[in-house]
Structures are given as structure tokens and as C-alpha cells.
ZAVEX-283491 format. One record per residue (C-alpha): residue in three letters; x, y, z. Coordinates in pm, whole numbers, padded with zeros to 5 digits, always signed. Example, Ala and Ser with C-alpha at 12.3 -4.5 7.8 and 13.67 -1.06 7.14 Angstrom:
% residues 2
ALA+01230-00450+00780;SER+01367-00106+00714;
//
This chain:
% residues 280
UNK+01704+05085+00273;UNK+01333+05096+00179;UNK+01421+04874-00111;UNK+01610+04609+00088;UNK+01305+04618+00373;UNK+01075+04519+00090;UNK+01282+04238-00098;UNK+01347+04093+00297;UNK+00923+04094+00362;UNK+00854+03955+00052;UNK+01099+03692+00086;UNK+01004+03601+00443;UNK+00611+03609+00320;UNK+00730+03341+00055;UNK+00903+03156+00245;UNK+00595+03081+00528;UNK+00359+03019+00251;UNK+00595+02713+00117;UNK+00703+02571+00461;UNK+00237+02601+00508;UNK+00295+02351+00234;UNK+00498+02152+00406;UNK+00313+01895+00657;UNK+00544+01705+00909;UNK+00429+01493+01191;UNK+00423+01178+01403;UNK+00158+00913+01460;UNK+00122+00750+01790;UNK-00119+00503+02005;UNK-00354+00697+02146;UNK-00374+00419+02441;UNK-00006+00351+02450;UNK+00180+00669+02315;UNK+00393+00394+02128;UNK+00500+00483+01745;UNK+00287+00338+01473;UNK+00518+00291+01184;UNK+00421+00264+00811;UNK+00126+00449+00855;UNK-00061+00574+00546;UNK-00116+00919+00557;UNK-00272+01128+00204;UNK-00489+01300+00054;UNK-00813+01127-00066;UNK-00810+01053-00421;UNK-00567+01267-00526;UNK-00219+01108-00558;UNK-00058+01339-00294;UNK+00068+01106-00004;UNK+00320+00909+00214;UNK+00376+00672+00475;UNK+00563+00717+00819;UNK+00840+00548+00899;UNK+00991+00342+01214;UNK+01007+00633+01421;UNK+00633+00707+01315;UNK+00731+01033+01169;UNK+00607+01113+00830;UNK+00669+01490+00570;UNK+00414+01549+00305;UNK+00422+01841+00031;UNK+00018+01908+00095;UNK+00105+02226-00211;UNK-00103+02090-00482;UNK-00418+01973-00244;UNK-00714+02129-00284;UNK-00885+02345-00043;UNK-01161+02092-00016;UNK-00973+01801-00024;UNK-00852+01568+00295;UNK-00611+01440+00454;UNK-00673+01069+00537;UNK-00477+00841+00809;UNK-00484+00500+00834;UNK-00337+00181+00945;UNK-00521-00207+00949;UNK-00615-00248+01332;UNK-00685+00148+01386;UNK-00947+00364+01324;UNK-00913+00633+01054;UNK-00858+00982+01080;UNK-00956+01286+00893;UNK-00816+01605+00829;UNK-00948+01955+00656;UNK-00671+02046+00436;UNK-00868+02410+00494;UNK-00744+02372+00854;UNK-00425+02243+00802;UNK-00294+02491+00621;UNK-00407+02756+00856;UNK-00232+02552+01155;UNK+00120+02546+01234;UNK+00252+02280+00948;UNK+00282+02009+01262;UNK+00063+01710+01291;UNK+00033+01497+01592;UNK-00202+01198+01539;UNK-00320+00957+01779;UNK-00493+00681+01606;UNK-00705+00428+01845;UNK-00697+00104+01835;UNK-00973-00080+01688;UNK-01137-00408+01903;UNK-01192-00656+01672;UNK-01202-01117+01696;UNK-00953-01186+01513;UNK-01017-01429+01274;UNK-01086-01768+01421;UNK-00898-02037+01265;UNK-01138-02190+00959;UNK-01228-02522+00963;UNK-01123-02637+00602;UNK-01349-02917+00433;UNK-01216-03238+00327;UNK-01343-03199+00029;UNK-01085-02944-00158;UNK-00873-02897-00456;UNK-00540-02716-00443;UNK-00508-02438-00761;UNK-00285-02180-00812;UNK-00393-01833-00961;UNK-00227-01543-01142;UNK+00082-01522-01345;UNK+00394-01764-01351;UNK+00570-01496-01508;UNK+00937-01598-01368;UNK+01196-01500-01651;UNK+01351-01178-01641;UNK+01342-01102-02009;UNK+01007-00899-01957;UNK+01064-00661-01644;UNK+00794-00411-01443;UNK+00817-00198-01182;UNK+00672+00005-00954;UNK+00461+00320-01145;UNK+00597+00559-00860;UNK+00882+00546-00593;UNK+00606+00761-00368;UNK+00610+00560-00059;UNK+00250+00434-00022;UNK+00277+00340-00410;UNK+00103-00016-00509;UNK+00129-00230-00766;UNK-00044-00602-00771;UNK-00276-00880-00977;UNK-00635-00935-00997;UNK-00670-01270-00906;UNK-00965-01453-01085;UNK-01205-01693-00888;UNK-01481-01926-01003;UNK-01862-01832-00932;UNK-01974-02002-00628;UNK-01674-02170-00480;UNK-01498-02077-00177;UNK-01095-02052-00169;UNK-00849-02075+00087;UNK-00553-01853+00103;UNK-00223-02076+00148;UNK+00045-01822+00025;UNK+00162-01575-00234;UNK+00464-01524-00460;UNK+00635-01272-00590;UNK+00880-01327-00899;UNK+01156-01047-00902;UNK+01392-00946-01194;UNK+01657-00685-01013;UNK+01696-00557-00683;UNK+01970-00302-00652;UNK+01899-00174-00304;UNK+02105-00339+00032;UNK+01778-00419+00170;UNK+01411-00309+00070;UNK+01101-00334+00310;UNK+00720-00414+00151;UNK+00410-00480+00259;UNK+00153-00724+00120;UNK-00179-00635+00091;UNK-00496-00851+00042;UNK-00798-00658-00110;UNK-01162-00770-00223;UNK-01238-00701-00618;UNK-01566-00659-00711;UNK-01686-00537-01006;UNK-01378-00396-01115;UNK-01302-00192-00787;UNK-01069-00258-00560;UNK-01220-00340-00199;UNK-01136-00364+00166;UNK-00834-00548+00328;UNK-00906-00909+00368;UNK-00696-00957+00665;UNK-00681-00775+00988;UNK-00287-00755+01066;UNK-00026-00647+00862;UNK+00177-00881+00648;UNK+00561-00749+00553;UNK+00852-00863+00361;UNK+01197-00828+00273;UNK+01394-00789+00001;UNK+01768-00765-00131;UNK+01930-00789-00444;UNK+02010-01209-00384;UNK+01634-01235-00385;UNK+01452-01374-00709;UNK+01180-01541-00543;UNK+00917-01430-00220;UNK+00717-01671-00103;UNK+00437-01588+00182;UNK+00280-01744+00398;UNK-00061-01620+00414;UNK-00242-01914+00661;UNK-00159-01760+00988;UNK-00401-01487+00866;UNK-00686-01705+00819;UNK-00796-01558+00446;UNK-01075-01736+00269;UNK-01292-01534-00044;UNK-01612-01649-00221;UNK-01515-01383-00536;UNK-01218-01227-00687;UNK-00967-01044-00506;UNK-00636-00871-00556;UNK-00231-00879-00381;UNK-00029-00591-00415;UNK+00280-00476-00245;UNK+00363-00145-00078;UNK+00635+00046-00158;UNK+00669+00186+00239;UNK+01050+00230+00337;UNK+01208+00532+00259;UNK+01559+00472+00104;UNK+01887+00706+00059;UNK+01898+00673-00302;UNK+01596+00675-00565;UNK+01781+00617-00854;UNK+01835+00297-00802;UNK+01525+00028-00900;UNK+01348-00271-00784;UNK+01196-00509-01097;UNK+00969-00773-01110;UNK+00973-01047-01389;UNK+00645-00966-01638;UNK+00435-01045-01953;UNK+00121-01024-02115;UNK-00219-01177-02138;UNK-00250-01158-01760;UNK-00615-01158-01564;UNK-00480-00768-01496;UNK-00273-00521-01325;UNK-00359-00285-01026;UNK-00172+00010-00931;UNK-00200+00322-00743;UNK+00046+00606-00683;UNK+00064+00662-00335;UNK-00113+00639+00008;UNK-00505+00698-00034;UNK-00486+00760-00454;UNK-00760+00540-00625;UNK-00667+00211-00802;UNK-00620+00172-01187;UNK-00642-00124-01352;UNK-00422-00250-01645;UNK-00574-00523-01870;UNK-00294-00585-02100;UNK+00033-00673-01883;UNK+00111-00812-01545;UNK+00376-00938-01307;UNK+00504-01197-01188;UNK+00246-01245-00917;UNK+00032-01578-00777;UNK-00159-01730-00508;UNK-00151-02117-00365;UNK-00475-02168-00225;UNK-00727-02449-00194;UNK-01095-02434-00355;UNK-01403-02657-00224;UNK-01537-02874-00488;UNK-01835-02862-00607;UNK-02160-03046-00490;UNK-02265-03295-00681;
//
């Protein structure tokens, strides 16, 4: 009987330390009490993260986080939030976040000079021969181009373009994301609402349009797309057409993980946007 006590406490024991690991939750408006969905929730840094999903729910294994690590939230339009992992795993392995809503001008519609030249930059990498994908299927996970500008010109962001090899799920939700580059680091969002897309396995082509978000950059600057829709089956893949000699590759694992850059490779990725001509 003693014996059987003992095996039952330490099983119990075990079994509370690995649900501690286990952080579940649900992010809301803190005005509205409306569900944010495809929130990005992780740990700084560390490659240990997630995003919620329609319902605003998100789970994240918080195991291998350090004790003085944290747990960031975030969404464009909201202000951050910040969590101890210390104090998280001493809490009850629910998180309720309220994120508030941040008051910004939205970008007023640029006045474009007459004086401009349409270019198009990054890859035209469109056969499937060469195929890429996605480093991770961690929801949060990024992959995108560096997108090389000229010194002292100013471009305007018409639309992106994604090439795309195979697509074996029904129906595959992303979200493209607009980042500053400088000095090989990967900035802030350029654009102040969220941009998403769709994909399924008829799809070989995306084409965005990025004017509505009123995007113009004086340096270089990078698109990715977010892996953010949880799907039934992992084993299946999503491909985009590659090759080499590209201006570079950007990836990161999962919500709030740094970026890494790639020199060698790239996707089939690109930008239609219009560059002021130079003074003479």
C-alpha cells in the first residue's frame, strides 16, 4: 500500500510540473473584449513561440524557456505585452491578455511625384525545378527576401509576389509582412495594418496589393510571410519556386525568434514599386 501511495504522488507531482509547462490562453481587446486573432505570442529570442488563432486562443510548451527569459505579445495596431516566465510558471498555466489598442494617423495617402520610374526588385525565380520552404511549420515561422534599394532614392510600394511550387493543403492562411533592413538587421513593420493572404494547391502565383497601405522606404527593406494558421495535418508541405545568387534570404523560426539571414539562396519573391529619379 505504502508502495502504491508513493508511485501515485510521484506521478501526480510529474504530472503538474509538465502541464506548468504548458501555457494556454486567449487574447482579447482590452476596450472591446473582442478576440484578436493571429496574435504573436513567444519567448524573446529564443525560438519558443506561437500565434493564436480565430478564436484568439493560443497553447505554448514554455518547458525549455529560461527562468529569465519572457514572454512577449504582440499584434501591429496594439501595444505589447510582457510576461516573467519566473511568474508564469508559478501561476496557474492560464493566460488572459488584454492588449490595448494603439492611437495612431494612419498613413495619409502620399503624394507621388511625376517624376518616377517603375522597377521591380528581388527574385523572378518562377520555375519549380528549384523548390524552398518554410525552415519550421511553428506557427509564427518567417521566411522572406532582402530587397535591395539605391542610396538616396525614395521608392514606392505598388505590390508583392510570391512564386509557389506545391501547395498540398485545402486552403492555407499567411500573412505578409513589411520590415525595414538596415545594416543587416531586420527592422520595424513598415505598415500599420495587417496584410493576409490565401493559398490552395491551384495557386502558383500571389500577387499583393500593397498601395492601400501607403508604403514608401528611402533604404532597404525586407517581405516575408507568416506561417499563422494552424492546420490538421503537418506532414503535408507548402513550396515556393527558388534559386541562387539572390540579394538574400530571411528567416526566423517562430513568433519573437531573431532573424537569420541566408546569402546564398532565395525564393521566389519581388516587389513592383516606383523610384523618384534623380535630380539633375
Amino acid at each position: 500500500m505504502g508502495m502504491k501511495w508513493m508511485w501515485m504522488t510521484t506521478f501526480l507531482l510529474a504530472s503538474v510540473c509538465v502541464q506548468a509547462q504548458e501555457l494556454n490562453g486567449k487574447i482579447t481587446d482590452e476596450k472591446t473584449g473582442e478576440v484578436i486573432p493571429y496574435v504573436n505570442v513567444g519567448v524573446a529570442a529564443k525560438g519558443i513561440g506561437t500565434v493564436s488563432q480565430g478564436d484568439g486562443r493560443f497553447h505554448l510548451n514554455i518547458d525549455s524557456a529560461g527562468t529569465t527569459d519572457t514572454l512577449v505579445v504582440s499584434f501591429i495596431g496594439y501595444t505589447s505585452k510582457k510576461f516573467a516566465i519566473s511568474e508564469l510558471r508559478q501561476g496557474s498555466g492560464y493566460l488572459s491578455v488584454q492588449l490595448e489598442q494603439q492611437v495612431f494617423d494612419l498613413n495619409e495617402v502620399e503624394v507621388r511625384p511625376v517624376r518616377l520610374i517603375p522597377v521591380v526588385l528581388g527574385t523572378d525565380f518562377d520555375k519549380p525545378y528549384i523548390s524552398a520552404g518554410f525552415k519550421s511549420n511553428d506557427l509564427g515561422s518567417e521566411v522572406g527576401m532582402v530587397m535591395k534599394t539605391k542610396k538616396d532614392r525614395k521608392y514606392y510600394l505598388n505590390s508583392t509576389g510570391f512564386w509557389i511550387s506545391k501547395c498540398e493543403y485545402d486552403s492555407i492562411l499567411f500573412r505578409v509582412n513589411v520590415y525595414d533592413y538596415n545594416k543587416g538587421e531586420v527592422g520595424e513593420l513598415l505598415h500599420q495594418l495587417p496584410i493576409y493572404v490565401k493559398a490552395t494547391p491551384a495557386t502558383k502565383h500571389m500577387q499583393i496589393d500593397l498601395r492601400p497601405y501607403n508604403i514608401s522606404v528611402t533604404n532597404d527593406f525586407v517581405i516575408t510571410l507568416e506561417w499563422i494558421q494552424e492546420l490538421p495535418d503537418p506532414m503535408e508541405s507548402f513550396l515556393f519556386c527558388a534559386g541562387f545568387l539572390s540579394e538574400g534570404l530571411v528567416y526566423r523560426k517562430t513568433s519573437q525568434d531573431v532573424f537569420t539571414k541566408f546569402n546564398i539562396a532565395g525564393i521566389g519573391m519581388y516587389c513592383e514599386a516606383e523610384m523618384e529619379k534623380p535630380l539633375k
